[in-house]
KEFIVEX-874109 format. One record per residue (C-alpha): residue number from 0; x, y, z. Coordinates in steps of 0.5 Angstrom, whole numbers. Layout:
<atoms>
+------+-------+-------+-------+
: mike :     u :     v :     w :
+------+-------+-------+-------+
:  NUM :     X :     Y :     Z :
...
+------+-------+-------+-------+
</atoms>
This chain:
<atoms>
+------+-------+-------+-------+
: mike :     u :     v :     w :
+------+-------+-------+-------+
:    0 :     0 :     0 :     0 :
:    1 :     3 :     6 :    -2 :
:    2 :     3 :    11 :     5 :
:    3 :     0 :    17 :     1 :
:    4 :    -7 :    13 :     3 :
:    5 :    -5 :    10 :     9 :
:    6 :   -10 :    11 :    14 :
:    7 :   -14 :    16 :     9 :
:    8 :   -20 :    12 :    11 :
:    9 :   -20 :    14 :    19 :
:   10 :   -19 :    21 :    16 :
:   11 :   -26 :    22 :    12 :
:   12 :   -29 :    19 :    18 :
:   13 :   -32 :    23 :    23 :
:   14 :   -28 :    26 :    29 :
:   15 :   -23 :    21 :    25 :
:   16 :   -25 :    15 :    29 :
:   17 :   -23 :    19 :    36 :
:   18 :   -27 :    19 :    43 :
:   19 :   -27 :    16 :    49 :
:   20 :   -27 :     9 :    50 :
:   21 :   -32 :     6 :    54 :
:   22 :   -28 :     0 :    57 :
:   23 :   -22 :     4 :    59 :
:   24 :   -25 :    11 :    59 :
:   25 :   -19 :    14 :    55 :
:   26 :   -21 :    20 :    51 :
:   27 :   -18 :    21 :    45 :
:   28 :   -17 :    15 :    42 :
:   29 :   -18 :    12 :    35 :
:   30 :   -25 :     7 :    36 :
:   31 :   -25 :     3 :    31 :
:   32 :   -27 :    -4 :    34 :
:   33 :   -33 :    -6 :    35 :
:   34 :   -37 :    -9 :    41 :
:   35 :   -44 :   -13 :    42 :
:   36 :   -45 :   -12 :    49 :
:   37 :   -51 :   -17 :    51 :
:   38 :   -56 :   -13 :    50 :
:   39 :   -55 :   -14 :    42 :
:   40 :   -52 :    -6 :    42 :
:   41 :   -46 :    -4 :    39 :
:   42 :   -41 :     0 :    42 :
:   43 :   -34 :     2 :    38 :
:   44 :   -29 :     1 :    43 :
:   45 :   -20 :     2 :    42 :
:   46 :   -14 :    -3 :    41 :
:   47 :   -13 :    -5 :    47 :
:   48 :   -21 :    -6 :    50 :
:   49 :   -22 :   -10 :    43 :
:   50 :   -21 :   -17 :    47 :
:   51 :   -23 :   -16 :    54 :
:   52 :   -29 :   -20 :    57 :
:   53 :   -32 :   -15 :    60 :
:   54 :   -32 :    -8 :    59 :
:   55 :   -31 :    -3 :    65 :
:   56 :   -38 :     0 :    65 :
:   57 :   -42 :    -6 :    64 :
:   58 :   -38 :    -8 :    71 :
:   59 :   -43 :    -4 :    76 :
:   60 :   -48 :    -9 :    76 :
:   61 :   -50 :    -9 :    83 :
:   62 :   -55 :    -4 :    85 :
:   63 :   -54 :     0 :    92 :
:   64 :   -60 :     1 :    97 :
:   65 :   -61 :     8 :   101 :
:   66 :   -58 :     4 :   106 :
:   67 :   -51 :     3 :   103 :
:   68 :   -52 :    -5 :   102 :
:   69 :   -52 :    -8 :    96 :
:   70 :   -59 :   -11 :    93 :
:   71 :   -58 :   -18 :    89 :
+------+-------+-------+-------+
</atoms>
């Protein structure tokens, strides 16, 4: 591939594929990988998320009553 082209993909796209990465929360990142959570949503997440289990957002499932104990 001949580097004038390189990457011109990422470049017509918008914000060239930067922004915050929902498992890491890295912000401006190239997101370029795609996830399906198990809802069915796709998310856009980094390099480095792409082959993770879980995303870190997706963790908190636990739910915190009034008084500070956790419901499950």
């Amino acid at each position: 591939m001949a580097s004038i082209s390189r990457g011109k993909a990422l470049n017509h796209s918008p914000s060239r594929t930067r922004g915050s990465c929902p498992g890491c929360e890295r912000t401006r990142i190239k997101l370029i990988y795609e996830r399906t959570q198990a809802d069915g949503s796709v998310l856009k997440v980094c390099k480095n998320c792409r082959d993770k289990k879980q995303l870190k957002s997706s963790t908190s499932t636990l739910d915190l009553q009034a008084d500070g104990t956790t419901g499950q």
